[in-house]
N, C-alpha and C positions, 0 to 999 in steps of 0.2 A: 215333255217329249212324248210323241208316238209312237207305239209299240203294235208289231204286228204278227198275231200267232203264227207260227211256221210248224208244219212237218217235218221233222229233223231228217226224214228218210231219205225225203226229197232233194233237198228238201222243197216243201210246197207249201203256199199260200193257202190258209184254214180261216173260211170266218172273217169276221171284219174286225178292223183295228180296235186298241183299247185292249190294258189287262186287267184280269178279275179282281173286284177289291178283296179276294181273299190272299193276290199277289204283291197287292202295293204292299211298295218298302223294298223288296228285295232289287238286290245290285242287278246292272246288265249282265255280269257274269253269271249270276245264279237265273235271272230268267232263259237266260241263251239255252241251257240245256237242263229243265226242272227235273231229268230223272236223275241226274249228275248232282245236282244239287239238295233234291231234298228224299230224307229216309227218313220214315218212309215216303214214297211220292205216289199221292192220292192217283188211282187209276186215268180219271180226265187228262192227265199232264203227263202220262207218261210217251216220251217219244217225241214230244212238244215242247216248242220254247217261245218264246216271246221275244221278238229282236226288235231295237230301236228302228224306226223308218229314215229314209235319208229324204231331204229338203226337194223339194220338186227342180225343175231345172228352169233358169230365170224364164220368165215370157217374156216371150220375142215381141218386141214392138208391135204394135197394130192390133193386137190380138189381147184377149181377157180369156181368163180362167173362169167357166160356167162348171164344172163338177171334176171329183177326183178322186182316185182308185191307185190301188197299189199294187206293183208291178217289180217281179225281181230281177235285178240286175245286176251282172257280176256278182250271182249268189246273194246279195243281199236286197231288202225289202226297200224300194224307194218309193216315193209319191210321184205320180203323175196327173197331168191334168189334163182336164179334158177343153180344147182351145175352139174360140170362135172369133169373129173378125170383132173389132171393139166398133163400138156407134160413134160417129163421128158426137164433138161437143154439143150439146144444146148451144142455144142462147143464154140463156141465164149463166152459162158456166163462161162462156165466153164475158160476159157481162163483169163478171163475179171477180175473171184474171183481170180486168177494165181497170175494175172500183181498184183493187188490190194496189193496182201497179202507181194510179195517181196519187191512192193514197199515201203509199210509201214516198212518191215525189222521185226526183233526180236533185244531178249538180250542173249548175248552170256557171259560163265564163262570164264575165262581168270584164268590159276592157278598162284597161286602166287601174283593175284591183285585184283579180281573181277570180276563182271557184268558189258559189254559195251553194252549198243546197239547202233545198226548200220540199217543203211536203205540200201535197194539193189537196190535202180533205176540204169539207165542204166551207168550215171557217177561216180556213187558211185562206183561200179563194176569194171569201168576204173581204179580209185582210189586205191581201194583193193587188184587190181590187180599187181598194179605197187609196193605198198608199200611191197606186198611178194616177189616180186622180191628184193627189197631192204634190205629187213631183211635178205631175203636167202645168199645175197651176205655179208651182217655183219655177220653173222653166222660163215661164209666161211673165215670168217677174223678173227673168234676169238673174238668177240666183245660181251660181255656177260651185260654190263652196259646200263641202261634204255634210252636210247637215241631216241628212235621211235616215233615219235609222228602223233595222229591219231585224228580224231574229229569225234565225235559221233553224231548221230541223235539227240541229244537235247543238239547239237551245243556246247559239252566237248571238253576238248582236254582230252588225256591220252596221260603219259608216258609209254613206253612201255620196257623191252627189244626185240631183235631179235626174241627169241624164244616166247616170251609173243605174239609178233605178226603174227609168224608164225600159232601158235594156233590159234588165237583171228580169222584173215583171213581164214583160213583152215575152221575152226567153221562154218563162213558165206558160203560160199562158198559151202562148205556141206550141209548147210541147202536151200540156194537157190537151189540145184541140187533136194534136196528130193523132193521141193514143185512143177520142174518143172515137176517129176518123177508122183508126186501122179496126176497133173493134166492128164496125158500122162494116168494113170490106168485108170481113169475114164472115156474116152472118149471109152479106148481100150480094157475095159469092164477085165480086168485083176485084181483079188481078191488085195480086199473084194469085187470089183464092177461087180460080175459076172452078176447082174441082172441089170446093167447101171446105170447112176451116181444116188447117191439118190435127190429125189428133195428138201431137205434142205444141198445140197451143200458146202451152205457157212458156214455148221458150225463148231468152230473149231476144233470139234473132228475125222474131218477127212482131216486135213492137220497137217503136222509135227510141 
């Protein structure tokens, strides 16, 4: 916790935060008022107390904290900050919520079976890739029976037919394409991002 010298007169703001290591250790009650508390009370501290600082007040969207100073309110010592407009995201960070979001993957409907979900890192992708190729060719063969099998981000297996997998893959694959699509708008300033990416980014009401 933060402590900031006070003038008890005042009482007033003395000096910058932080107490003497000759004071660590003692309670907030004993620093709130050191001539109350200690006898004898070394001259420096007489008249003087040390009081806890209060938590700065949340920042307001859009804005970043660049430096910060203490200011008393309602008699007691708070933090305030000192506020500037925040920089919109880079690319890279926009990139960065991109990689995040395919990697963690969605859950995809699949007709006729369900909800799988699937993660999109970059082996998984290899993976996905191969087994559409393999359904496409069971397909091509007339093979209609659940024979496909796939393992899901929270390490399922599912039976699949051909077709069940060609959707289930398709599915993914589509939606890795939107998410790399929407990161691509926002860099390239192309609607809804005509005024550049917003700077709550990451939320998910603006990725697929």
């Amino acid at each position: 916790m933060d402590y900031q010298r006070i003038i008890l007169s005042g009482p007033t703001i003395d000096g910058e935060s932080g107490v003497p290591d000759a004071l660590v250790g003692l309670s907030d009650e004993s620093l709130a008022d050191l001539s109350a508390a200690l006898d004898p009370c070394p001259a420096e501290y007489v008249g003087v107390g040390y009081w806890p600082i209060q938590p700065a007040d949340p920042t307001p969207d859009g804005k970043v904290a660049i430096d910060r100073h203490v200011e008393l309110f309602g008699g007691l010592p708070q933090w305030v900050d000192e506020l500037e407009d925040a920089p919109p995201p880079t690319g890279d960070q926009i990139n960065a919520e991109r990689d995040r979001r395919i990697s963690a993957g969605a859950t995809f409907a699949v007709p006729g079976y369900g909800d799988v979900p699937l993660t999109g890192r970059v082996r998984d992708q290899t993976v996905l890739l191969a087994l559409l190729v393999k359904a496409q060719g069971a397909k091509a063969a007339g093979i209609t029976a659940p024979v496909m099998v796939i393992r899901d981000g929270a390490d399922a297996n599912h039976i699949l037919t051909p077709d069940q997998m060609i959707s289930l893959v398709s599915s993914g694959m589509n939606w890795i394409e939107a998410t790399m699509q929407r990161s691509w708008d926002m860099k390239d300033g192309v609607s809804p991002f005509e005024d550049g990416p917003p700077l709550d980014f990451t939320d998910d009401a603006y990725w697929p």
